[in-house]
Biotite code that builds the C-alpha atoms (Angstrom):
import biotite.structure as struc

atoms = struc.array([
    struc.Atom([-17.841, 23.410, 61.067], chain_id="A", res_id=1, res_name="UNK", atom_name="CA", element="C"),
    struc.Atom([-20.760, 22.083, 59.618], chain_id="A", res_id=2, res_name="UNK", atom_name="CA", element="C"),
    struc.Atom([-20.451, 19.224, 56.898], chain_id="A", res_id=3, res_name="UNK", atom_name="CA", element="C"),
    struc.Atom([-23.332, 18.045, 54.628], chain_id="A", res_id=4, res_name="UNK", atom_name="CA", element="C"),
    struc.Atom([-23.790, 14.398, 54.802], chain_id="A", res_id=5, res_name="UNK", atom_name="CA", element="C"),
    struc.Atom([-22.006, 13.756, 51.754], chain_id="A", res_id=6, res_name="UNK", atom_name="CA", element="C"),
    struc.Atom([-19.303, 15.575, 53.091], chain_id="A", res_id=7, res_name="UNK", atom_name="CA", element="C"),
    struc.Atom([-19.078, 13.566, 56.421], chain_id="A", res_id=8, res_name="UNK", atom_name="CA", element="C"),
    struc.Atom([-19.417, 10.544, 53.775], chain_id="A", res_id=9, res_name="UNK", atom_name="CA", element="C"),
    struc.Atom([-16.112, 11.550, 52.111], chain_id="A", res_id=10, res_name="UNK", atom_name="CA", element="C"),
    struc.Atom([-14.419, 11.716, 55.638], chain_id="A", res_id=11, res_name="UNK", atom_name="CA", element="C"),
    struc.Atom([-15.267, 7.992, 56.232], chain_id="A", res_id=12, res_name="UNK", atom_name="CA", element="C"),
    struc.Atom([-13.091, 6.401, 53.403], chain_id="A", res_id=13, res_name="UNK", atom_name="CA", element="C"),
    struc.Atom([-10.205, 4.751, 54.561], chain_id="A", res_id=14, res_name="UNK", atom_name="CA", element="C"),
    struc.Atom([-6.952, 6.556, 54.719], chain_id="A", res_id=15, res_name="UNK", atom_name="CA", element="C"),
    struc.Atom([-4.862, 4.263, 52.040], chain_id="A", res_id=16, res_name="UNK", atom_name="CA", element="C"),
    struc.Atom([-1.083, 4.916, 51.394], chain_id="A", res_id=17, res_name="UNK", atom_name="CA", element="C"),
    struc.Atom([-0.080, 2.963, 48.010], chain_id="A", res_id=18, res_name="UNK", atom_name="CA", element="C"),
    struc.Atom([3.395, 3.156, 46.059], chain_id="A", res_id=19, res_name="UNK", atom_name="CA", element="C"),
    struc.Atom([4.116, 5.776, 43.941], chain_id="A", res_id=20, res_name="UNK", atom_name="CA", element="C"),
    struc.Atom([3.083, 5.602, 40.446], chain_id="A", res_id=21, res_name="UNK", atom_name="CA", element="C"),
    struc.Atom([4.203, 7.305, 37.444], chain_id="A", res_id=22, res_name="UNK", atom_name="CA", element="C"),
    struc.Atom([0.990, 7.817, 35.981], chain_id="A", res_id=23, res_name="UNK", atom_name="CA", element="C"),
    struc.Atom([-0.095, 10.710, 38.635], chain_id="A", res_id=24, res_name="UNK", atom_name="CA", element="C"),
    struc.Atom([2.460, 13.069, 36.827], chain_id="A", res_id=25, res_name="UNK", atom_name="CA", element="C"),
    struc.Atom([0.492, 12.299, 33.525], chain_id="A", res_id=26, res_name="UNK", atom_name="CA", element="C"),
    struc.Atom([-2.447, 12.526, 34.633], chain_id="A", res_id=27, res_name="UNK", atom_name="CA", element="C"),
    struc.Atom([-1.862, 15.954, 36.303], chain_id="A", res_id=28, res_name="UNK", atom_name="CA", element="C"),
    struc.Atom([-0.962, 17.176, 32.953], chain_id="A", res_id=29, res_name="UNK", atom_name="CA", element="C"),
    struc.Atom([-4.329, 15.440, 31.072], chain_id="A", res_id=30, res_name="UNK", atom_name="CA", element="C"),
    struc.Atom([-6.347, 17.200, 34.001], chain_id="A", res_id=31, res_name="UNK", atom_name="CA", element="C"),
    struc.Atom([-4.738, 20.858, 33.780], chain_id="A", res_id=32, res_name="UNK", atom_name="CA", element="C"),
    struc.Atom([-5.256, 20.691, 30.219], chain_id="A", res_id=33, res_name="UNK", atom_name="CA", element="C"),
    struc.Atom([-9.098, 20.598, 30.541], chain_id="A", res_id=34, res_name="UNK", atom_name="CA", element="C"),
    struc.Atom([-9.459, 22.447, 33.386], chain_id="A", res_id=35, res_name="UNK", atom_name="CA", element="C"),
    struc.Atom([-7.496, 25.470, 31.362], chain_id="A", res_id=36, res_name="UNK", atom_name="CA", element="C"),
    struc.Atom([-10.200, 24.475, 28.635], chain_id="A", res_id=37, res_name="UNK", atom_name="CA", element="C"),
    struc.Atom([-13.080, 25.882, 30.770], chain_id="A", res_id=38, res_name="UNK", atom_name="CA", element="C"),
    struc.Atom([-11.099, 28.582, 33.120], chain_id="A", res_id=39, res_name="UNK", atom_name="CA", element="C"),
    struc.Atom([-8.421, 29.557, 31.611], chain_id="A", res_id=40, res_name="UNK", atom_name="CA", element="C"),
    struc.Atom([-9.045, 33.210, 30.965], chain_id="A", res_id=41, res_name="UNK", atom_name="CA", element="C"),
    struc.Atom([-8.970, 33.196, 34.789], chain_id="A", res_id=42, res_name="UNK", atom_name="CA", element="C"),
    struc.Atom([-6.371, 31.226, 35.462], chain_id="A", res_id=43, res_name="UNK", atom_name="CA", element="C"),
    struc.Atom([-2.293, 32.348, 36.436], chain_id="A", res_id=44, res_name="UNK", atom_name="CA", element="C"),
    struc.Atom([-0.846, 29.452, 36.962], chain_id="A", res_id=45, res_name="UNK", atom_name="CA", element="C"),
    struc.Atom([-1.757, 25.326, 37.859], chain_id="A", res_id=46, res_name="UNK", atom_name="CA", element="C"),
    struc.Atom([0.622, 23.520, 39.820], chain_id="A", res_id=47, res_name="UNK", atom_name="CA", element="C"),
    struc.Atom([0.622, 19.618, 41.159], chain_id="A", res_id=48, res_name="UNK", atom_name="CA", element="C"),
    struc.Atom([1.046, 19.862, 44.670], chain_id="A", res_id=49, res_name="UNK", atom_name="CA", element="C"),
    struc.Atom([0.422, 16.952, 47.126], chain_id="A", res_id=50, res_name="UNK", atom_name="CA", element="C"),
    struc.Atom([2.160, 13.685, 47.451], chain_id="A", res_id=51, res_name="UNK", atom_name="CA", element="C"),
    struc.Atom([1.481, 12.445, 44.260], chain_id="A", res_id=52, res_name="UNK", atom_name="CA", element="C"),
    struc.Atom([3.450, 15.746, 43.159], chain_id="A", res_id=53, res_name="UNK", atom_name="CA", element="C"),
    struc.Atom([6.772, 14.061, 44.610], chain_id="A", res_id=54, res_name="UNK", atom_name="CA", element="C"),
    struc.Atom([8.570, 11.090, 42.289], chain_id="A", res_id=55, res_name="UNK", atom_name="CA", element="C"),
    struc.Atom([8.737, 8.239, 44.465], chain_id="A", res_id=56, res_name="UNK", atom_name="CA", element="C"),
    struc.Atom([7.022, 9.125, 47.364], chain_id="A", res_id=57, res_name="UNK", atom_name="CA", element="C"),
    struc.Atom([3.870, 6.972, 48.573], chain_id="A", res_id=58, res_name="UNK", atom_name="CA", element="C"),
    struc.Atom([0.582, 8.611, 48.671], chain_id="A", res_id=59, res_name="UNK", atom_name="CA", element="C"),
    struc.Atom([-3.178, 8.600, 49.018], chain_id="A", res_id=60, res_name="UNK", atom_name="CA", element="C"),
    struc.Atom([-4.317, 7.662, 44.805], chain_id="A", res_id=61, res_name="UNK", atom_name="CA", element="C"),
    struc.Atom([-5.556, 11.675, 44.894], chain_id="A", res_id=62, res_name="UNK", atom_name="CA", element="C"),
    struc.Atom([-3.709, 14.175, 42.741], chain_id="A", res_id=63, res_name="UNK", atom_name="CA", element="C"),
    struc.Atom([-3.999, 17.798, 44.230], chain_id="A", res_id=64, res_name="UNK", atom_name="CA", element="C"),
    struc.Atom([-4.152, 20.557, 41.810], chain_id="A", res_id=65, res_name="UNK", atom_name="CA", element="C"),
    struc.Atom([-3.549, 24.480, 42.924], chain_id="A", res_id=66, res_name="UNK", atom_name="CA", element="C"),
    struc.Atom([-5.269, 26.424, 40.689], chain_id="A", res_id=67, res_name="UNK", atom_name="CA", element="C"),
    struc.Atom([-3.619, 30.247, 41.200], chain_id="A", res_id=68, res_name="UNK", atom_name="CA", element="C"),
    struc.Atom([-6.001, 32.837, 40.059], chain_id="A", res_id=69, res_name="UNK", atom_name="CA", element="C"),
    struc.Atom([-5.548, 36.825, 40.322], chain_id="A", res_id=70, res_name="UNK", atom_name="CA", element="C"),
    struc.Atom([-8.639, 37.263, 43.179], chain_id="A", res_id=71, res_name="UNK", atom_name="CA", element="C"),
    struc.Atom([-10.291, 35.164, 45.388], chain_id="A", res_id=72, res_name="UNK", atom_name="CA", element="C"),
    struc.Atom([-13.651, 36.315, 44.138], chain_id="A", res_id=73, res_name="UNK", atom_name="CA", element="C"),
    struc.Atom([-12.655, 35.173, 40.738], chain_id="A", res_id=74, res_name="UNK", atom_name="CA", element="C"),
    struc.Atom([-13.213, 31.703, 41.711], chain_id="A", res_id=75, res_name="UNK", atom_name="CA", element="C"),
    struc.Atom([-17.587, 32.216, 41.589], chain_id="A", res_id=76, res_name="UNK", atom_name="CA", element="C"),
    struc.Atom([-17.241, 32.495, 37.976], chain_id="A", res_id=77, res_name="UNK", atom_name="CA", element="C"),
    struc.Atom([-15.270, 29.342, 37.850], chain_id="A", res_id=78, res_name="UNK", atom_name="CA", element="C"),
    struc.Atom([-17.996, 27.314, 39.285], chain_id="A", res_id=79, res_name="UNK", atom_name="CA", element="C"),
    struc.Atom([-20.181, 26.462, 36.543], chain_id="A", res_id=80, res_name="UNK", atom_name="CA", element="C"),
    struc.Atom([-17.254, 25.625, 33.996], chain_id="A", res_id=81, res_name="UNK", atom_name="CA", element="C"),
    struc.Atom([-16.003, 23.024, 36.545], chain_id="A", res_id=82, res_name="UNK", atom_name="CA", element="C"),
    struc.Atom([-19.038, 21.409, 37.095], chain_id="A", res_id=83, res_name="UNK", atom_name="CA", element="C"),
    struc.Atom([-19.269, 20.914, 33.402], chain_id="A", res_id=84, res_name="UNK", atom_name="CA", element="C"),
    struc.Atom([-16.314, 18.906, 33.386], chain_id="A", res_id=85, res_name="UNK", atom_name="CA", element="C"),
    struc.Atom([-17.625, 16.973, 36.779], chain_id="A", res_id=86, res_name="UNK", atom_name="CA", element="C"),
    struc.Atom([-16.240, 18.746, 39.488], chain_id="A", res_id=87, res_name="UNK", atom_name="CA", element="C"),
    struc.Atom([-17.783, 19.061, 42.812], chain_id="A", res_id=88, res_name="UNK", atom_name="CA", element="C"),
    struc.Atom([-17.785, 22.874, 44.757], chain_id="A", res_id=89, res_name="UNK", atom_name="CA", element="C"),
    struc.Atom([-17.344, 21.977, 48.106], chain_id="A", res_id=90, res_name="UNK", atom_name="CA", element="C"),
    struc.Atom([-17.854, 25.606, 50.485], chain_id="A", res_id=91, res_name="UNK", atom_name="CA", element="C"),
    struc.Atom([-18.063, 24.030, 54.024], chain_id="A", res_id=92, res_name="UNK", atom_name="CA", element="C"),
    struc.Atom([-14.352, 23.822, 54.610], chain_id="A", res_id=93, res_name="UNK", atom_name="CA", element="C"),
    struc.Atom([-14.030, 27.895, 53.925], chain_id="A", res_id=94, res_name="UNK", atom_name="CA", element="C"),
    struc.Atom([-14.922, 28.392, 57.592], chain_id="A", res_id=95, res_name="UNK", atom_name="CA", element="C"),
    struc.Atom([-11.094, 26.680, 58.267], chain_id="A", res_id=96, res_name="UNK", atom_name="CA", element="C"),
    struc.Atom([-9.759, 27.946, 55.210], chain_id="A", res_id=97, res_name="UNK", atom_name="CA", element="C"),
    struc.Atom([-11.096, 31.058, 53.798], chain_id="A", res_id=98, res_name="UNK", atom_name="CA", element="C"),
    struc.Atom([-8.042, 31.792, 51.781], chain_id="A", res_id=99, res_name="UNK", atom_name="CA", element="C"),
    struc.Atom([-9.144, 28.489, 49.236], chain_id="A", res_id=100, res_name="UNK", atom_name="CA", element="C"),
    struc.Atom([-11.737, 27.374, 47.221], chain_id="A", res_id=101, res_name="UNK", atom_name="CA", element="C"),
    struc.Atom([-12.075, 23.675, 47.267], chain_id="A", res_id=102, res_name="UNK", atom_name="CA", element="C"),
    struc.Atom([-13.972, 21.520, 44.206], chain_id="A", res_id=103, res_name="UNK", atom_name="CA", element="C"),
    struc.Atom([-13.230, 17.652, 43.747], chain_id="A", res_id=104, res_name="UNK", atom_name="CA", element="C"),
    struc.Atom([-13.930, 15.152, 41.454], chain_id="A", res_id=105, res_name="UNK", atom_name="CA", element="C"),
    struc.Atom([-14.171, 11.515, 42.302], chain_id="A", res_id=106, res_name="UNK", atom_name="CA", element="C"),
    struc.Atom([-13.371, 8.994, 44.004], chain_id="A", res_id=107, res_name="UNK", atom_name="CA", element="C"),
    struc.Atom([-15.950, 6.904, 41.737], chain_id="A", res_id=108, res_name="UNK", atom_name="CA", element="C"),
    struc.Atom([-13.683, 7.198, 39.088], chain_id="A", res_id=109, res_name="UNK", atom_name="CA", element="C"),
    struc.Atom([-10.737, 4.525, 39.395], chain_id="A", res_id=110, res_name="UNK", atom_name="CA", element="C"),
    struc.Atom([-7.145, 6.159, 39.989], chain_id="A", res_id=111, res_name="UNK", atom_name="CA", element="C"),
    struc.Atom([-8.870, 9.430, 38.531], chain_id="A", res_id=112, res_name="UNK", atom_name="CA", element="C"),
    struc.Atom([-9.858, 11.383, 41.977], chain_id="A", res_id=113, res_name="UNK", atom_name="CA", element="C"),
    struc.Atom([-8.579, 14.938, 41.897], chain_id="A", res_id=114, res_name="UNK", atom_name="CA", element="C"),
    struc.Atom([-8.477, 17.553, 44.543], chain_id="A", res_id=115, res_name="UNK", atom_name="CA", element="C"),
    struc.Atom([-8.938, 21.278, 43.278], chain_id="A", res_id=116, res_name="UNK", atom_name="CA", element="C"),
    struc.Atom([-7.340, 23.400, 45.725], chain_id="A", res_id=117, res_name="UNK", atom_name="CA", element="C"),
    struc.Atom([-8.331, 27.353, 43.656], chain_id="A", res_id=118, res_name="UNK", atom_name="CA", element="C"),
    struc.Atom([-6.536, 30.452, 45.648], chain_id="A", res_id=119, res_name="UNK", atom_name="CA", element="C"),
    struc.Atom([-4.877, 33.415, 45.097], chain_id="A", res_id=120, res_name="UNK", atom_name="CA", element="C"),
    struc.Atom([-1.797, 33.112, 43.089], chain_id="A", res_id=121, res_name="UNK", atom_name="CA", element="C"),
    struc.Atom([1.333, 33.875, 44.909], chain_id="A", res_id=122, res_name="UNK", atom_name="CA", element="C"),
    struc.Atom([-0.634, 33.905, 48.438], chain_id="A", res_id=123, res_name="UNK", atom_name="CA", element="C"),
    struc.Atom([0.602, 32.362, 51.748], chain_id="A", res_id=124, res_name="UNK", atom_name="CA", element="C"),
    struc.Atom([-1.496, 29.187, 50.877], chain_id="A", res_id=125, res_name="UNK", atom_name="CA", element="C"),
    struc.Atom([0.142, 28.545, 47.287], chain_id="A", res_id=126, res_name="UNK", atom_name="CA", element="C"),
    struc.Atom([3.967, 29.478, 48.500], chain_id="A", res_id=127, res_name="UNK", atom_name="CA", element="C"),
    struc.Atom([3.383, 27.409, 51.251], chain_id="A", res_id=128, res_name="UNK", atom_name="CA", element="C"),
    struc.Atom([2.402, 24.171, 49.374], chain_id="A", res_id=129, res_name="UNK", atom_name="CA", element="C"),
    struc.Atom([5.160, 25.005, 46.576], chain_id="A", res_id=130, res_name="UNK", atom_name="CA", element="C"),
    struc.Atom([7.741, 25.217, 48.926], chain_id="A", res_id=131, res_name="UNK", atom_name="CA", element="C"),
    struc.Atom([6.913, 22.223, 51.198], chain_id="A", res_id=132, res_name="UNK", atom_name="CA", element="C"),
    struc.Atom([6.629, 20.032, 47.664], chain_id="A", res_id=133, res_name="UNK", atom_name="CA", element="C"),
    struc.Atom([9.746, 21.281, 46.080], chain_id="A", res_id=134, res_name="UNK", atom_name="CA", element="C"),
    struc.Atom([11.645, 20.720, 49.515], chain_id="A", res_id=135, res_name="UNK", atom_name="CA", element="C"),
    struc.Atom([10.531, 17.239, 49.669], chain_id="A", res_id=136, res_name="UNK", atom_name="CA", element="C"),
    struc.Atom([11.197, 16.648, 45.646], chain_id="A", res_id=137, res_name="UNK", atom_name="CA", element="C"),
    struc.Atom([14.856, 17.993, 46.379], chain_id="A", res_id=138, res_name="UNK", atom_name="CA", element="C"),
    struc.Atom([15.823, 16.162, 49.978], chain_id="A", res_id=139, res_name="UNK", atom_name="CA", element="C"),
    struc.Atom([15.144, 12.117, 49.436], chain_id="A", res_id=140, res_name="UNK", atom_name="CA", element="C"),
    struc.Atom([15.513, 11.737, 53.019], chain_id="A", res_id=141, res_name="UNK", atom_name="CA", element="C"),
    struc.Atom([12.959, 13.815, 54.339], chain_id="A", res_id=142, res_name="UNK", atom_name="CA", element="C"),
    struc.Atom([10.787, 12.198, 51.465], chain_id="A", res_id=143, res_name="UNK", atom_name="CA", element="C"),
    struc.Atom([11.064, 8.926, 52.697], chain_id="A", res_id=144, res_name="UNK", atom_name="CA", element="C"),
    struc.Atom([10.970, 9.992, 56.055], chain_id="A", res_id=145, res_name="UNK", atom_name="CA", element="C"),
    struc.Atom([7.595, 11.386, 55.651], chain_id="A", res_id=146, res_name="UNK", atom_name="CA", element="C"),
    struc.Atom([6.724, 8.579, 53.372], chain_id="A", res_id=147, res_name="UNK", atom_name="CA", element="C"),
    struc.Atom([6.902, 6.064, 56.530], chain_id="A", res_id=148, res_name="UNK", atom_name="CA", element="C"),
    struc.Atom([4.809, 8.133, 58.907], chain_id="A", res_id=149, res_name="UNK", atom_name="CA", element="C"),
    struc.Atom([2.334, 8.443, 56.710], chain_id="A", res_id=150, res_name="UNK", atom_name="CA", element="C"),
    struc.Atom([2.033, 4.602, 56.675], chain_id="A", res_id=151, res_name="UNK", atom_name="CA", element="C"),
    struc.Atom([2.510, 4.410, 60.045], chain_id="A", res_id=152, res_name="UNK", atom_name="CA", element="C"),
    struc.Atom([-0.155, 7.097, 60.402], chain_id="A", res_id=153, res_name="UNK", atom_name="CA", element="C"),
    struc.Atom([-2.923, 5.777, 57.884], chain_id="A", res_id=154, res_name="UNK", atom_name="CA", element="C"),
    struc.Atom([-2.672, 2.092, 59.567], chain_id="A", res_id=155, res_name="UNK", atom_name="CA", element="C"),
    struc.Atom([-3.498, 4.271, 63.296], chain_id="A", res_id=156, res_name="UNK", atom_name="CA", element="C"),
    struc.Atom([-6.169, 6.510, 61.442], chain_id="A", res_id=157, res_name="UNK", atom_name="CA", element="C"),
    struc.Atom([-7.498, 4.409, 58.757], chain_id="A", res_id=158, res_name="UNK", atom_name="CA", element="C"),
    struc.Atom([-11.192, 5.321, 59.928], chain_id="A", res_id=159, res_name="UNK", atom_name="CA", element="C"),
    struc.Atom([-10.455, 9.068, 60.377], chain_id="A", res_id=160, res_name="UNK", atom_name="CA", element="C"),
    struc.Atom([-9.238, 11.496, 58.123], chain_id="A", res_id=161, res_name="UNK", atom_name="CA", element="C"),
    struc.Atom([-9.323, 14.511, 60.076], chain_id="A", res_id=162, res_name="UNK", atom_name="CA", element="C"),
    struc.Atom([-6.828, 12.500, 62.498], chain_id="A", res_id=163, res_name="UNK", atom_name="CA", element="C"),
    struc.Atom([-4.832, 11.308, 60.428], chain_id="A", res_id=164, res_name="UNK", atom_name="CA", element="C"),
    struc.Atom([-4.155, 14.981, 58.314], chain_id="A", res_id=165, res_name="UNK", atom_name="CA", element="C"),
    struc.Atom([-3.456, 16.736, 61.883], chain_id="A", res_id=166, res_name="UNK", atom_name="CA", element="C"),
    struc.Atom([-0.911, 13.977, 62.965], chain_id="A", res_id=167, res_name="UNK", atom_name="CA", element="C"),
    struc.Atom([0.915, 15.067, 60.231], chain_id="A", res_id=168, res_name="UNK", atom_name="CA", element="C"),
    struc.Atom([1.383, 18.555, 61.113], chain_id="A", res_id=169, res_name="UNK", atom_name="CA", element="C"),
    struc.Atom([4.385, 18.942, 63.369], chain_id="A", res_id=170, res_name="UNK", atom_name="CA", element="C"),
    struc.Atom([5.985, 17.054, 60.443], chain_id="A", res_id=171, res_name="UNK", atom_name="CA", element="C"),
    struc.Atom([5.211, 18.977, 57.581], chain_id="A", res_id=172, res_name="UNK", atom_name="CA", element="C"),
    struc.Atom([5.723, 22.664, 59.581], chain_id="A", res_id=173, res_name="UNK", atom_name="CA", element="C"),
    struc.Atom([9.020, 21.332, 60.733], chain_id="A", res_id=174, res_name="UNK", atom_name="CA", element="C"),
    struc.Atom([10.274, 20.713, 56.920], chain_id="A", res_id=175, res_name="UNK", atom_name="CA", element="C"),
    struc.Atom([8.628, 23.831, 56.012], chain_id="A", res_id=176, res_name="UNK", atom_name="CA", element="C"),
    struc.Atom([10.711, 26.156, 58.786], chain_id="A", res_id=177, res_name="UNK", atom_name="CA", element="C"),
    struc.Atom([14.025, 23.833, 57.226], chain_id="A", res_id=178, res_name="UNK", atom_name="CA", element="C"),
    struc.Atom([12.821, 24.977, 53.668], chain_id="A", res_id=179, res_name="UNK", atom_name="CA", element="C"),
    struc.Atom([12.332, 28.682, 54.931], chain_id="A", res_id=180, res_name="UNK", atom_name="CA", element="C"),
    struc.Atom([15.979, 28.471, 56.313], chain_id="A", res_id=181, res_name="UNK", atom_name="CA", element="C"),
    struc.Atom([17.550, 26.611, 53.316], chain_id="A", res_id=182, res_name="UNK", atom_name="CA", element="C"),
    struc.Atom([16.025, 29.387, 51.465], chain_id="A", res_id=183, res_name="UNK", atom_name="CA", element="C"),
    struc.Atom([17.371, 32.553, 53.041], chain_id="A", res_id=184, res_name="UNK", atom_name="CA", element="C"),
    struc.Atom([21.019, 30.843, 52.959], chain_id="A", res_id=185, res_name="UNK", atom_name="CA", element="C"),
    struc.Atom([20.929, 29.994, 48.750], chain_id="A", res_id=186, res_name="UNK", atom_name="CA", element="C"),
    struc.Atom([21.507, 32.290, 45.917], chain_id="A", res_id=187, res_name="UNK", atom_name="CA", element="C"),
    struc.Atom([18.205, 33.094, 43.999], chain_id="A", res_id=188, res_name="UNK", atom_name="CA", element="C"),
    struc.Atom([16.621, 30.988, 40.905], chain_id="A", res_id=189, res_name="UNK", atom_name="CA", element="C"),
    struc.Atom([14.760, 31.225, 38.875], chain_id="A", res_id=190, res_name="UNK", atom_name="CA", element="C"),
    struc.Atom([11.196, 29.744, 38.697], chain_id="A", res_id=191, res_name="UNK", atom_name="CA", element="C"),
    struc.Atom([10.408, 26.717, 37.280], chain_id="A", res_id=192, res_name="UNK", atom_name="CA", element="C"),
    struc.Atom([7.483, 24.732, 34.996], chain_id="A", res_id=193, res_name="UNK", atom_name="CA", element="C"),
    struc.Atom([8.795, 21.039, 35.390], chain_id="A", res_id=194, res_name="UNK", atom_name="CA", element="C"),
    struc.Atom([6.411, 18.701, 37.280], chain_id="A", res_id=195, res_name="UNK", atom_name="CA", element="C"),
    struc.Atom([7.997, 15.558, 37.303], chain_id="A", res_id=196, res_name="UNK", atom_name="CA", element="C"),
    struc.Atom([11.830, 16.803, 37.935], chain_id="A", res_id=197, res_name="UNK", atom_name="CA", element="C"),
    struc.Atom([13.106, 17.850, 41.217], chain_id="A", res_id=198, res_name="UNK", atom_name="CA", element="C"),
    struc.Atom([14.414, 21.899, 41.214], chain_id="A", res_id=199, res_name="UNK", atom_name="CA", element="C"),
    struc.Atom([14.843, 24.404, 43.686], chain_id="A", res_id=200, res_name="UNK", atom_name="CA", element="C"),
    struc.Atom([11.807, 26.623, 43.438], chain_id="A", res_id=201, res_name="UNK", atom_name="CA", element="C"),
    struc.Atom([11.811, 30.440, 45.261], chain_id="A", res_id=202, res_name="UNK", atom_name="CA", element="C"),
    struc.Atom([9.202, 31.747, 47.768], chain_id="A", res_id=203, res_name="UNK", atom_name="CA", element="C"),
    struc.Atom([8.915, 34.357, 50.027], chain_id="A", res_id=204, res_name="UNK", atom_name="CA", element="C"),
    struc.Atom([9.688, 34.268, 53.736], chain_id="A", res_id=205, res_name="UNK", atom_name="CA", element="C"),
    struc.Atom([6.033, 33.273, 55.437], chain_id="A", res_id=206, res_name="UNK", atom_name="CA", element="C"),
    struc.Atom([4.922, 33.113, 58.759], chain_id="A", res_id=207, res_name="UNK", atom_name="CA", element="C"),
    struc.Atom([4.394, 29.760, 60.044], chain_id="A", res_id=208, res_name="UNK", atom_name="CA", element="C"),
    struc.Atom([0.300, 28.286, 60.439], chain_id="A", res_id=209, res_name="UNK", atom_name="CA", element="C"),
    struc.Atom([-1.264, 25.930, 62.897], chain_id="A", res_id=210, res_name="UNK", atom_name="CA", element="C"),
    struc.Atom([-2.725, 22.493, 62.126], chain_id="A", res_id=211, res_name="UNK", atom_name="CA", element="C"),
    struc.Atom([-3.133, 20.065, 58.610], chain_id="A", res_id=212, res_name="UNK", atom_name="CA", element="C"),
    struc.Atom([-4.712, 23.255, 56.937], chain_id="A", res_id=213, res_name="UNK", atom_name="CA", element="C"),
    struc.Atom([-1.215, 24.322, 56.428], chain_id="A", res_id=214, res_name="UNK", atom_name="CA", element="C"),
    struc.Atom([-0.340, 22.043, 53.614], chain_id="A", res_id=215, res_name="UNK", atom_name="CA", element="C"),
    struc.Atom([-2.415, 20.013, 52.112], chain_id="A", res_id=216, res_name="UNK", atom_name="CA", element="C"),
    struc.Atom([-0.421, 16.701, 51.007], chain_id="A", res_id=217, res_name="UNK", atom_name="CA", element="C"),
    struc.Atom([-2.466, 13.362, 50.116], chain_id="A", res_id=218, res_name="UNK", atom_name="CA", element="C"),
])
């Protein structure tokens, strides 16, 4: 894969893992608002995903947003509209993930760098990242667990992104095959709109992926 300079300039930024702070929840909710201002019409669902999506758990200061829309192609009309409220379209990682649309806006803004992760609602890529954030909302342990090896992680990647996102895989696909299991063994519930408190959430049964491009999870 390719990357434009400013893209390779992104990659450079130290990995940073900082205490959890309240304010990501908020400011989830300030930045759905106005991105439903400008895309709404095309728009199913938003949901916080990520680290900063999980009360108490350390993170990279990004807050991921999944942005479910009804078709992939949808997302070209979006383009514009987000750039009017300063996001970024980034294409080059759709040769590693075709199923997502990525936009981003930041980091130049203090504590207000968001990632815009746009795909199909109800796809592989949006149960996926549902699942894996509701799992680690409802199982403290596993939170914290992750929580250190990401710190142990950034402090042996600090200088490499891409390195430090794939060292997290085994982690994150062996929470997500608990999750699956956990799943099939629980009565069914019903769906849920809460960001900041931890519920069981329902997804279908999915087939397991390779590498960080599984999850993505600041």
């Amino acid at each position: 894969m390719t990357l434009t300079q400013k893209e390779d300039t992104r990659l450079k930024v130290p990995v940073e893992i900082v205490d959890y702070d309240p304010e990501w929840p908020v400011l989830f909710e300030k930045e759905k608002n106005r991105i439903l201002s400008v895309i709404g019409k095309k728009v199913i669902a938003v949901e916080h995903v990520g680290s900063t999506s999980v009360p108490g758990l350390g993170a990279k200061p990004i807050v991921d947003i999944m942005v479910g829309i009804r078709r992939l192609s949808d997302a070209q009309d979006c383009i514009k509209p987000l750039e009017s409220i300063g996001y970024e379209y980034v294409p080059e990682y759709e040769a590693s993930i075709p199923e997502r649309r990525y936009f981003h806006r930041g980091p130049h803004i203090p504590n207000k760098h968001y990632h815009l992760h746009m795909v199909e609602h109800n796809s592989d890529f949006w149960t996926r990242h549902l699942l894996f954030r509701d799992h680690l909302r409802t199982h403290a342990c596993t939170a914290s667990e992750y929580c250190e090896l990401k710190k142990q992680l950034a402090a042996k990647h600090r200088s490499n992104r891409e390195a430090y996102t794939e060292a997290k895989t085994s982690f994150i696909e062996s929470a997500l095959s608990k999750a699956l299991s956990q799943q099939m063994n629980r009565p069914t519930t019903s769906l849920h709109t809460d960001y900041t408190k931890p519920k069981q959430q329902n997804h279908p049964k999915q087939k397991p992926r390779g590498r960080g491009e599984g999850c993505v999870s600041s």
